[in-house]
N, C-alpha and C positions, 0 to 999 in steps of 0.2 A: 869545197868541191863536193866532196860524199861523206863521209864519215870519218870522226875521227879515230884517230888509235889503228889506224890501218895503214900499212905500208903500199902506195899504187908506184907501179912501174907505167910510165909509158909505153905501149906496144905498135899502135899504129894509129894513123890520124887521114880520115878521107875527108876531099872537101866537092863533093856530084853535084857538077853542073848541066844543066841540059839534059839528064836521064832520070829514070823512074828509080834506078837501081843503086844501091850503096850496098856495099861489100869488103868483108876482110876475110881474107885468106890465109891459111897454114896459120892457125891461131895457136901459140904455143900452149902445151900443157905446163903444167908443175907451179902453178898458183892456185890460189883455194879459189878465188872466186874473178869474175869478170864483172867490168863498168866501163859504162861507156856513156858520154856528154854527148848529147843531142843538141845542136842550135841553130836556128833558121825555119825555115818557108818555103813555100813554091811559089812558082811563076803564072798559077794561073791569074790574068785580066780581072776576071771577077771573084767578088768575096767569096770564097767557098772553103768550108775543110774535105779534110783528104783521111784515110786511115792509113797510116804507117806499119805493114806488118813487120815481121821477123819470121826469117825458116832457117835452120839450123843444115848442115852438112849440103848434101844433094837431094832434102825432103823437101817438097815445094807443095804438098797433096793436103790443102789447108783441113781436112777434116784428122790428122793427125796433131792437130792443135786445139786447145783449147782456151776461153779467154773470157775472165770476168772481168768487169771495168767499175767503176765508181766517179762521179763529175758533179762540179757544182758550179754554177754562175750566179751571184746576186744571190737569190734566196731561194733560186732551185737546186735542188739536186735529185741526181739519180740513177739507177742503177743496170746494167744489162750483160746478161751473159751471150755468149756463142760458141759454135766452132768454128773458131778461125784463129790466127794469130796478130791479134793487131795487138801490138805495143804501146800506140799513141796518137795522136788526132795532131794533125796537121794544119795548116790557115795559108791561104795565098798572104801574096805581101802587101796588098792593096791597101797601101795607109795604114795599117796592125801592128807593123810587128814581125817578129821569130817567135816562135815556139820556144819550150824549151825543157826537155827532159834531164832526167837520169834514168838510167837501166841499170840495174843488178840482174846479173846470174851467177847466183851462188854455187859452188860444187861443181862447176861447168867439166870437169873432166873424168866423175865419179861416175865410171859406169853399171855402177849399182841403184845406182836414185834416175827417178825421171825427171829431168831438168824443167824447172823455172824460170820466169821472168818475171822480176819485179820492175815496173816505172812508176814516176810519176813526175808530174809538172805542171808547167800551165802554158795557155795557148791561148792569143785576143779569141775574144770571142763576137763574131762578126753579126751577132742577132740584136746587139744591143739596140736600144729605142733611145738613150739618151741622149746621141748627138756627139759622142765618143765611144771607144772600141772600153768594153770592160773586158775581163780576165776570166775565162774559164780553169780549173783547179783538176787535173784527171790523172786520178790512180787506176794502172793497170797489175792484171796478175795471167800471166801465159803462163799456157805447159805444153808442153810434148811428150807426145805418147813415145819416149825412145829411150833407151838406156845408152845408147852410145856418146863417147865423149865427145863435146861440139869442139869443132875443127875448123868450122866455118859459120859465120854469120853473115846471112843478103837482107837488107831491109829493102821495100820496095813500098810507093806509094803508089796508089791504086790508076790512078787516073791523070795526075801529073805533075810534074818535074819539079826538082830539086831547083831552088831561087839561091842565088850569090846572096850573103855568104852565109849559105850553110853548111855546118862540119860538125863532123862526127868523130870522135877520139876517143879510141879502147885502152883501157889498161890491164891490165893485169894488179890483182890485189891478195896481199900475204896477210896473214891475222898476223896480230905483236904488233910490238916498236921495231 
């Protein structure tokens, strides 16, 4: 699933159909770090990716985020930063495929540190010339500018909706055995 040598608790599990928006509420404290399984696609008709943000509490004001990416297809790769909070790169389902992340947020309740997001995963990638979908490979790194404990987490994709069956499921994770 994600690493070993870590204890994950199940905490909640959403499966958005027909909306832009996926969200989990009253996120318990008293775990070192938070993960959550990405899997699926959207609904849009044509080939296109989407960007997958993440905002934290009731901050939705993407210039208090920030986000370097990393990606590679085939034998490109490359690099781009911004301010914003994308997590992840999305793909309609047109014949591809799901997506398919992991997210780390480490510390997620330490309100002395500015929280992180680690992802990464892969995603068909819809530009191929081959005559089949190849696999795009994309590491993400968020931050937010806040010291407050996250409480909440809304992932939203920009443009549109969430394709059956995609689900998203948070855990909660203890360091040890």
């Amino acid at each position: 699933m994600f690493l070993p040598g870590f204890n994950y608790t199940w905490i909640a599990e959403q499966e958005p159909r027909a909306t832009l928006i996926c969200e989990f509420l009253a996120i318990p404290q008293g775990f070192d770090d938070l993960a959550i399984l990405m899997l699926g696609g959207l609904t849009d008709a044509a080939t296109t990716t989407r960007q997958l943000t993440i905002f934290f509490n009731e901050d939705f004001t993407a210039s208090n985020y920030a986000r370097a990416s990393l990606w590679c297809a085939g034998t490109t790769a490359a690099g781009a930063s911004a301010q914003t909070s994308d997590v992840a790169t999305l793909c309609s389902q047109a014949g591809l495929g799901a997506a398919d992340f992991r997210i780390w947020i480490p510390d997620y309740s330490n309100a002395s540190v500015i929280p992180i997001v680690q992802s990464m995963g892969v995603v068909p990638n819809h530009t191929s010339t081959a005559g089949h979908a190849s696999v795009q490979y994309l590491q993400y790194h968020t931050q937010w500018v806040s010291t407050a404990a996250i409480e909440r987490i809304r992932f939203v994709v920009d443009t549109d909706e969430f394709a059956a069956p995609t689900k998203f499921i948070l855990y909660g994770v203890r360091y040890g055995s």
